[in-house]
N, C-alpha and C positions, 0 to 999 in steps of 0.2 A: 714465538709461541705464547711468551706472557702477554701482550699487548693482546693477541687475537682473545686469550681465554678471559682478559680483564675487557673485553668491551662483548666480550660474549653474555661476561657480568652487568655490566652495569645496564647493556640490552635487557636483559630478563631481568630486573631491576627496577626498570623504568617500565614496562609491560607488566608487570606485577601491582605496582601502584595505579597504574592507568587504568586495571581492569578493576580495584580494590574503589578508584572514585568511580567509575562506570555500576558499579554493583552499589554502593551504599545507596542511594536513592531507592532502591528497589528492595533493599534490606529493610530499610527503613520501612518502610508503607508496610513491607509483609509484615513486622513484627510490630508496629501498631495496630494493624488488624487483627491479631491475638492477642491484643490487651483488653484489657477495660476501661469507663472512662474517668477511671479515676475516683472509683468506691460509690459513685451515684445510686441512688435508687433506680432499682431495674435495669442495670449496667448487665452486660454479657461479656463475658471472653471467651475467646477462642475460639473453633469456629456456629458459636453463636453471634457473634458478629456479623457471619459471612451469610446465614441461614434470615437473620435482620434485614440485611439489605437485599436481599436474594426476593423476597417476601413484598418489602413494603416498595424496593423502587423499580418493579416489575420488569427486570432485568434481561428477562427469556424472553419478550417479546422486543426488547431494544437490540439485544446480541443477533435474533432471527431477523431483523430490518437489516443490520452493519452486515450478515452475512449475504443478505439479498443481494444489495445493494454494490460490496463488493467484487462476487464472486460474478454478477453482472458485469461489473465495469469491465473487471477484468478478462472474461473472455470475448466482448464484443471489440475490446481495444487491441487486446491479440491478434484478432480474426484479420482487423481493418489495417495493425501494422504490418503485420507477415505479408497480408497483399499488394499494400501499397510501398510498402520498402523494398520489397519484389520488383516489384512496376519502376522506381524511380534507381534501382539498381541496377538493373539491365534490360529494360526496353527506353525505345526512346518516347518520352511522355510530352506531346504537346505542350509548354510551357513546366515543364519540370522545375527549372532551376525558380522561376515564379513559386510553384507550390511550395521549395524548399524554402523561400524566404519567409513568406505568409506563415508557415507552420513553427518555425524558429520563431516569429516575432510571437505567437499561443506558445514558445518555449521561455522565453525570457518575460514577459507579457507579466506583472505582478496580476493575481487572479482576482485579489480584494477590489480593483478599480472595477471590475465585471460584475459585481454580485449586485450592487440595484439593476442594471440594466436586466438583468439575468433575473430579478425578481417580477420587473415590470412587462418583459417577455411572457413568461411563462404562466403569471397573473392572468394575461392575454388570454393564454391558451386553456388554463383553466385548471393547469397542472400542480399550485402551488397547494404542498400537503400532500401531494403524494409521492408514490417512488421515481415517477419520470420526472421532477423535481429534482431530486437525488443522483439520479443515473444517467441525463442526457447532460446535462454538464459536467459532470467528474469525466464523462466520456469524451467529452472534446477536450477538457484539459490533459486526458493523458493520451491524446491521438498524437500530438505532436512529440513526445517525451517517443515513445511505443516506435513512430515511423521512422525516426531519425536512428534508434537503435538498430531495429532491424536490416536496414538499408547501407550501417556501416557493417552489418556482420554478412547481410545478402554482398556486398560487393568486396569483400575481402577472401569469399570464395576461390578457389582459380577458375579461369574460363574455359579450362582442358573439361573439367569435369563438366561445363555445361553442352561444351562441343561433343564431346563426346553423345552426349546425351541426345542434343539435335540431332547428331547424324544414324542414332539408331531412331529414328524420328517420333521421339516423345515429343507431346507437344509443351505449349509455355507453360501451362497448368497443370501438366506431370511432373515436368519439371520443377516444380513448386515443390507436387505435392510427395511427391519417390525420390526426388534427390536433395535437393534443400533442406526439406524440412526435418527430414533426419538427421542431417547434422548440427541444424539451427534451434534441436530443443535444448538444450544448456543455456542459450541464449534467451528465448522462449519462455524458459523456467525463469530465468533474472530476472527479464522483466517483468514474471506474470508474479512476484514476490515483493519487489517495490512498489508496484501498482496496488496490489493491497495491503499492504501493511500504509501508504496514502489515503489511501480510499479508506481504510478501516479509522484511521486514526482523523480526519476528516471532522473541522467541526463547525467551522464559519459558514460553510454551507445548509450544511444542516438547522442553524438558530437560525436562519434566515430563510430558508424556503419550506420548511417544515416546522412552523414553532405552535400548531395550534393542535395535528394530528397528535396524538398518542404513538397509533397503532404505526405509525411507517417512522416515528423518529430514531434515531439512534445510538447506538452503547455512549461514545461521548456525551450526544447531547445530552442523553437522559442521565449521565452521570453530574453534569452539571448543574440541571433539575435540582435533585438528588441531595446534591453537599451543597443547596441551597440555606435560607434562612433555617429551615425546619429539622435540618442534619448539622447545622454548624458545629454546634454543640459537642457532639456526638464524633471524632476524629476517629477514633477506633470504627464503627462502622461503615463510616466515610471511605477509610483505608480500604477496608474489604471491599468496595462495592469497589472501590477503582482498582484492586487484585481481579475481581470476578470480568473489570471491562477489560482489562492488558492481558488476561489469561491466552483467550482465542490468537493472539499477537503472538506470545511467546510459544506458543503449541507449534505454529504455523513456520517461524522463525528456525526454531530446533528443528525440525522434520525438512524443512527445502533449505536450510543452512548450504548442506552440500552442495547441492544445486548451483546455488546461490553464489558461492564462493567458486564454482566450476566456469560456471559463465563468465566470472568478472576475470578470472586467470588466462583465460583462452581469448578474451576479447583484450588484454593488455598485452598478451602475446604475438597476434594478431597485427 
């Protein structure tokens, strides 16, 4: 009994400290955004810092691009895993085990080696500066992330339930869409959560296919804009303006945490 209650200890312990460095960084930012910078002329505290950056680093149109742009990614990468991890989970796919290999090597595949080719493409097309810039790439890097998910949670199904199913003769795509899919949004929800908090936080793509538009850039990039030469100075504002980009993160974070943590439990179950 003492052994158990002393490593019950030193468990909640070490989980105490680990959330205590996870949290200071985020401490920190927030409580230099409600400072000042240091008695200067025309310093602000508090949230006139936040009303600063809100103002001069045009924020509400960078936050309305990250939200495009993600909330894109991530239903059309949805759409395309639930179908095709369907497809490579239980029908037989002309060259399947080919598409699984192709799709894992865009899984492991570092993404940095892609962004000139990926520049020079899409230059081609006429796309660089705007959102199909933004969104048909981040769309193929998270296809294979999305398929490979779904396809372990579509095949760990039992096949009672799918039999069942055929022999009241729903077809493949009822079967998708009335028995599957109802079980597979906990899963669904996981990955439609990491997919944007990726896509949101996204930013090598961004300086580089988007660096001359304003109007389609986003919350990173223009954060880095932002606490360029002309905010250096300025850390207490600086601070707010990267509280106002992480905020839509954390709102999103807290509210599908559940989710989030549901998915991951039943697919380690699983």
């Amino acid at each position: 009994m003492r052994v158990a209650r002393s490593e019950s200890a030193l468990t909640h312990a070490v989980l105490i400290i680990a959330a205590l460095v996870a949290a200071f960084p985020l401490a920190s930012v927030i409580v230099t955004s409600l400072g000042g910078d240091g008695g200067a002329a025309g310093s602000t505290t508090g949230f006139g810092n936040y009303v600063e950056a809100w103002t001069e680093g045009g924020f509400g149109s960078a936050l309305f691009s990250s939200a495009v742009v993600a909330i894109t990614v991530v239903v059309v990468t949805a759409v395309v895993a639930c179908l095709a991890g369907y497809a490579l989970a239980h029908m037989r796919v002309p060259g399947g085990r080919l598409i699984l290999g192709l799709l894992l090597v865009g899984l492991v595949l570092p993404y940095e080696v892609t962004v000139l080719p990926l520049y020079q493409m899409l230059a081609g097309w006429g796309l660089v500066d705007t959102y199909g810039a933004l969104i048909l790439p981040q769309v193929g890097l998270s296809v294979p992330l999305g398929v490979f998910w779904m396809r372990s949670f579509f095949a760990s199904v039992p096949t009672e339930l799918l039999e069942a199913a055929r022999i009241d003769g729903a077809s493949r795509f009822r079967i998708l869409r009335s028995v599957l899919m109802p079980v597979a949004m906990p899963a669904v929800a996981t990955l439609a959560t990491i997919l944007f908090l990726f896509t949101w936080n996204e930013f090598l793509l961004a300086l580089v296919l988007v660096p001359q538009n304003q109007a389609v850039q986003t919350a990173p990039l223009s954060l880095s804009f932002f606490s360029g030469a002309q905010h250096g100075a300025q850390p207490d504002v600086t601070a707010a303006a990267a509280v106002l980009v992480a905020l839509p993160i954390v709102i999103a974070y807290v509210v599908l945490q559940r989710r989030l943590i549901t998915g991951l439990t039943e697919g380690a179950v699983k």
